[in-house]
DOFI-455569 format. One line per 5 residues: number of its first residue (from 0); for each residue x, y, z of C-alpha. Coordinates in steps of 0.02 Angstrom, whole numbers, plus 50000, padded with zeros to 5 digits. Last residue first. Layout:
NUM> X:Y:Z  ...
This chain:
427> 48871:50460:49070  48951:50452:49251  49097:50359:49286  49167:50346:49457  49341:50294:49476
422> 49425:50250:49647  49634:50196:49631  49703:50111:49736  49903:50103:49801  50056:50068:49687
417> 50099:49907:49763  50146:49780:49599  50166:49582:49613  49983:49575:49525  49917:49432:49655
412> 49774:49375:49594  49652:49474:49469  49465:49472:49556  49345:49600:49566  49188:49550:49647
407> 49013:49604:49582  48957:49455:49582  48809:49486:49692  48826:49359:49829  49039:49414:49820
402> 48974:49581:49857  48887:49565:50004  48992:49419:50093  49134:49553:50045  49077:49681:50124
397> 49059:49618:50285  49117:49750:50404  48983:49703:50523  48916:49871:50519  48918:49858:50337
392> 48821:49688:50351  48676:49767:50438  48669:49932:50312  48670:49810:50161  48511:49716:50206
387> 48528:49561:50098  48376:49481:50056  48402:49435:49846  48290:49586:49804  48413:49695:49906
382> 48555:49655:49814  48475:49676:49646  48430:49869:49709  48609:49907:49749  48659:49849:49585
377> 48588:49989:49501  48684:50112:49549  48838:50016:49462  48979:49930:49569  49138:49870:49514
372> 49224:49799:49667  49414:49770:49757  49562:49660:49706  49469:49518:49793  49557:49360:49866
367> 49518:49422:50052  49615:49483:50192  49601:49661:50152  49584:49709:49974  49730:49607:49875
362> 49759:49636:49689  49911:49726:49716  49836:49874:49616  49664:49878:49742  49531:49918:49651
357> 49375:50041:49667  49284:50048:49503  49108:50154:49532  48978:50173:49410  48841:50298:49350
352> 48701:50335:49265  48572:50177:49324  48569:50285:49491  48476:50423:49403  48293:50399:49525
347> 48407:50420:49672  48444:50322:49834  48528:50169:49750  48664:50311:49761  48687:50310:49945
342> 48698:50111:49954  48805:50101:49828  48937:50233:49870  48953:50132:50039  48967:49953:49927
337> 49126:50073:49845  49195:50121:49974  49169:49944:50095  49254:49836:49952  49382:49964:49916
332> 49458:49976:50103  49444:49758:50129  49312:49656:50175  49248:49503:50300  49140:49508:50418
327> 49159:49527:50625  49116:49698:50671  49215:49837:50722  49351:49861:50612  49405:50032:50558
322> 49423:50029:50405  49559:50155:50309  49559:50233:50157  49722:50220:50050  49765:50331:49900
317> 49690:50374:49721  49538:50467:49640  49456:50493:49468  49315:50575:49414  49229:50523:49263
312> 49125:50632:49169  48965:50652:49048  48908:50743:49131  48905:50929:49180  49059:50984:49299
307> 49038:51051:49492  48901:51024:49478  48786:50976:49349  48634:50993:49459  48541:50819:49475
302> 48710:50720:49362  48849:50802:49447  48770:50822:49621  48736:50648:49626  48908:50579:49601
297> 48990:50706:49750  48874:50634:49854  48901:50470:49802  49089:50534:49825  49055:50578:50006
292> 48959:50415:50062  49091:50302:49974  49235:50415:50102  49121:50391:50246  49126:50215:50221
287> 49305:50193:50190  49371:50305:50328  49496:50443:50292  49629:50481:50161  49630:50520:49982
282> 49824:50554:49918  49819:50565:49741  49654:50692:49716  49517:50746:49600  49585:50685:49448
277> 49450:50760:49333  49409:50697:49158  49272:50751:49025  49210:50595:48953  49230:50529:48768
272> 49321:50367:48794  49479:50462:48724  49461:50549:48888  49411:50382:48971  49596:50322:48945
267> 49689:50485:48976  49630:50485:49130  49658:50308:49175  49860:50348:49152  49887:50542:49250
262> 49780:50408:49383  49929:50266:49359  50060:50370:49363  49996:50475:49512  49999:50301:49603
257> 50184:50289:49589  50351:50267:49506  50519:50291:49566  50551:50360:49729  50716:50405:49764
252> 50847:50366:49898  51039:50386:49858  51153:50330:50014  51329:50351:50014  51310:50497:50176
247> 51155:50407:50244  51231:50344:50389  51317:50492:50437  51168:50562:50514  51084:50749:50465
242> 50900:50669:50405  50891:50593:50576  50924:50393:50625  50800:50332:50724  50804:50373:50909
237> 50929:50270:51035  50837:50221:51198  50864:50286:51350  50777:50470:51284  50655:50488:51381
232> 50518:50479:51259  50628:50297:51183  50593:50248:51383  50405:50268:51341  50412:50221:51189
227> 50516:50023:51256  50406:50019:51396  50234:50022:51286  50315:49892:51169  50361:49765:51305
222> 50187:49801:51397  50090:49731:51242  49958:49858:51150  49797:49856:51233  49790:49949:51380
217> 49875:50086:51277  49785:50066:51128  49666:50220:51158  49671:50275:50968  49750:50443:50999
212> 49851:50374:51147  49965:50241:51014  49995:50375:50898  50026:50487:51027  50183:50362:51097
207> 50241:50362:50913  50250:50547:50903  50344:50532:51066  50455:50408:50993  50494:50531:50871
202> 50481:50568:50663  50569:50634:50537  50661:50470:50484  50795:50469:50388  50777:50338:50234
197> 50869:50165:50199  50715:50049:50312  50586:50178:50249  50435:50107:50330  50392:50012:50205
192> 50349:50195:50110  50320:50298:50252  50516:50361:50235  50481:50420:50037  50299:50510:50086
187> 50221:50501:49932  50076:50592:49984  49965:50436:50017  50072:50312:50040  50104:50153:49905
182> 50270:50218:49823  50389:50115:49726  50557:50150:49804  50749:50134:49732  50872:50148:49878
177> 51033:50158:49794  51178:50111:49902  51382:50158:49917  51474:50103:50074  51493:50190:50232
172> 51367:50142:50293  51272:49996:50242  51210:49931:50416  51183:50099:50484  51083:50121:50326
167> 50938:50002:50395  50906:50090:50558  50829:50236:50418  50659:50191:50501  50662:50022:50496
162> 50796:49886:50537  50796:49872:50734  50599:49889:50755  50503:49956:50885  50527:50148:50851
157> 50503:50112:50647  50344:50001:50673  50248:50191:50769  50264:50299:50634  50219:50162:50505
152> 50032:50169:50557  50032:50331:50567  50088:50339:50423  49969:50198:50345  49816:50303:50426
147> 49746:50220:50603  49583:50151:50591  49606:50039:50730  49593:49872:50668  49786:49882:50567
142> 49862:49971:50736  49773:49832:50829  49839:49677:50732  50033:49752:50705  50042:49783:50894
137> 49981:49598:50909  50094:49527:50817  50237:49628:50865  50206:49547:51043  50209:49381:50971
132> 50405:49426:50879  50456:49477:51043  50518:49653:51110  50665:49685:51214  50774:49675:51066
127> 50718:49781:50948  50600:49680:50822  50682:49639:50670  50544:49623:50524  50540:49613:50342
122> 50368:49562:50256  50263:49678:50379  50358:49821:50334  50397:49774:50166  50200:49786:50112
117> 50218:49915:49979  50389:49914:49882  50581:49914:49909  50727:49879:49781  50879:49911:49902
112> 51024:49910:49773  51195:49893:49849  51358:49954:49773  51507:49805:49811  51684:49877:49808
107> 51698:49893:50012  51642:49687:50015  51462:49639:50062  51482:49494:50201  51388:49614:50317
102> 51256:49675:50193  51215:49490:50126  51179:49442:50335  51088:49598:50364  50965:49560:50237
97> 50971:49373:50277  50923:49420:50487  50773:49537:50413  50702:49394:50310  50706:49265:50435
92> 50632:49389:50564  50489:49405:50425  50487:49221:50409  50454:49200:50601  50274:49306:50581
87> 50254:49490:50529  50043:49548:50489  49992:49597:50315  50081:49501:50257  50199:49343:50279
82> 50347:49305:50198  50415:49192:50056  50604:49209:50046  50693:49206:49903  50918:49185:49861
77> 50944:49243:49724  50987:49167:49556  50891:49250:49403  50715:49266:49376  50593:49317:49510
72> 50481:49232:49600  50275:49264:49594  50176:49274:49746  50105:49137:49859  50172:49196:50037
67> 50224:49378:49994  50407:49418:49928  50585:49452:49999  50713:49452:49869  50898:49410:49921
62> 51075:49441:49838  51176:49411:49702  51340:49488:49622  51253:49579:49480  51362:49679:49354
57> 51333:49521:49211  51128:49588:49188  51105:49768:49261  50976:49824:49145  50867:49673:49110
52> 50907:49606:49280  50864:49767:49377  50696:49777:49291  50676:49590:49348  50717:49625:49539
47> 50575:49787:49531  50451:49633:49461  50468:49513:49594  50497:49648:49737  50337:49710:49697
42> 50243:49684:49868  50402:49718:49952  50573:49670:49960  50719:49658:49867  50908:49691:49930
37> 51031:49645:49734  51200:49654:49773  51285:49757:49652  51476:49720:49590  51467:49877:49488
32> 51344:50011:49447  51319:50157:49314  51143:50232:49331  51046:50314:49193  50964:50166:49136
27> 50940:50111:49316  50793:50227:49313  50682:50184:49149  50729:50005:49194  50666:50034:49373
22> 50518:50111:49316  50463:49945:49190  50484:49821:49325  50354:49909:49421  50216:49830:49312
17> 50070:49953:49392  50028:50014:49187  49974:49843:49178  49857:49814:49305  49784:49988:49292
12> 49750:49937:49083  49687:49767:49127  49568:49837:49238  49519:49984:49130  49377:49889:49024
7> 49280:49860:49175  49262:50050:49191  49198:50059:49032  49073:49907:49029  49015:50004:49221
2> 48980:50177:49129  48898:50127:48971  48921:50253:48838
């Protein structure tokens, strides 16, 4: 039983059981459709627009996909933008303006399929009109530096933007739609996900507005976009659409596959491995670092004191931890857990018992090529002999400089899938 070989030997399997293509056969089995336009967008729109090809084949009228700068296209004749993520630029607007283009000229016998994944926010953009595409830019750029949680996050592009937040449905309305949604938010939370352009929207401008106070952006974030919450708070401005609108009368939202999938998937792996398995949570939140610091924890007590399980045994987590960005390196969420988890284990005489996997499943951890790391105890100590000092560079937020010096990179391309991370720790 060697912890880091076995976690190495799941990356393929994570990869693989991410293929959203295969969900949205299982779902569209069960769904009779005519004349369909095909909406894509997302992370996985690739994949979700093949699963609707196998199934849907002759019923399909056409329509457009919307994928990342670099990713894979999908078969069939649509029409394909390349976008830009993690932060909107003039092919987002593009992207937005062709959506509502194919809606418009939509007949009142066409059914529409909104295939929507991870990263749609950013790929598909329509500001509200009083904002620019620059100011956006920035908004985007602060909320992703500032720690903020991926709702919180999303609270705040649905009350600038003319297409999220359920705005997306007014365009449909009152025709028929499926809204078919591969979830990357902790919770599942179906109008988080992309910021749920075909979903109601719970939340308020003045939610937005506190979202905005709580991480003191309001010197910071454009003037456009602080007049246009402000005036939302009072009420001049129209609020997204609520879960009792019209506009989602014809409209059938569900969430098809997720990172529970994947976790429910791993565990069953390492259990016919030979370790005892616990899925300790779906929706892990927080800050990176403090998060790695935690689970060593967590690591340490299970091997020293054999609680709150006796080894061997792999725990198993998913979600989306947060950096917040201080310094000027280079990383991404998994890259800073798991070097974190590192550094506290290289603590202990039984670091050489355990390893941590910590992988992005759309094979991108921050701005960087890296799907995330795979990190033993032991490693820790090789990174020191070679004159890093760890604790320096994680206050830079350089992770990946670390890391990549170390080979311990993990590195799979683009997967064309969004179903979260997922954070496993082996211990023999």
């Amino acid at each position: 039983m060697n912890p880091k070989d076995d976690l190495k030997s799941l990356i393929n399997e994570i990869i693989a059981k991410s293929d959203l293509s295969i969900y949205v056969k299982e779902y569209l089995k069960n769904v009779k459709m005519n004349n369909v336009i095909i909406i894509s967008f997302g992370k996985g729109a690739s994949l979700m627009t093949n699963g609707a090809l196998e199934i849907l084949e002759d019923k399909i009228e056409g329509g457009v996909v919307i994928i990342p700068k670099g990713g894979k296209r999908p078969k069939g004749s649509f029409e394909i933008i390349e976008s830009s993520h993690p932060i909107p630029d003039e092919n987002s607007i593009k992207a937005a303006n062709s959506i509502i283009e194919w809606i418009k000229n939509g007949n009142d016998k066409n059914n529409f399929l909104f295939l929507i994944s991870g990263g749609g926010s950013s790929l598909v953009e329509k500001p509200l009109d009083k904002i620019s595409l620059d100011d956006i830019k920035v908004l985007n750029k602060l909320l992703l530096d500032s720690g903020a949680s991926i709702s919180e996050i999303n609270t705040v592009r649905k009350h600038v933007s003319q297409i999220k937040g359920g705005r997306l449905a007014s365009y449909v309305y009152p025709r028929k739609a499926y809204g078919l949604y591969a979830s990357d938010v902790p919770g599942d939370i179906l109008d988080q996900i992309a910021s749920g352009p075909t979903v109601p929207d719970p939340t308020t401008f003045n939610d937005a507005f506190n979202v905005i106070s709580n991480y003191n952006l309001n010197d910071k974030i454009p003037k456009s976009i602080l007049d246009v919450l402000i005036e939302g708070m009072k009420g001049n401005i129209r609020e997204t659409p609520k879960p009792n609108d019209k506009v989602f009368e014809n409209i059938k939202n569900d969430i098809i596959a997720n990172n529970e999938l994947i976790l429910k998937h791993v565990s069953n792996l390492l259990s016919n491995m030979g370790y005892k398995t616990i899925i300790l949570t779906s929706r892990i939140e927080g800050e990176s670092r403090e998060i790695g610091y935690a689970l060593a924890s967590i690591t340490l007590d299970i091997i020293n004191k054999g609680l709150p399980i006796n080894p061997p045994v792999a725990i198993i987590i998913g979600g989306e931890t947060s950096v917040t960005v201080r310094g000027k390196g280079i990383g991404g969420r998994n890259m800073e857990l798991a070097l974190s988890w590192g550094l506290k284990m290289s603590e202990d005489n039984n670091k050489s018992r355990a390893a941590i996997l910590a992988i992005a499943t759309d094979g991108i951890d921050g701005p960087t090529d890296a799907a995330g790391a795979l990190i033993s105890g032991e490693d820790i100590d090789y990174i020191k002999s070679i004159g890093i000092d760890i604790k320096k560079e994680l206050k830079n937020n350089n992770s990946y400089y670390v890391l990549n010096k170390a080979n311990l990179l993990i590195k799979t391309g683009q997967t064309g899938s969004n179903l979260n991370n997922v954070i496993v720790i082996a211990i023999k």
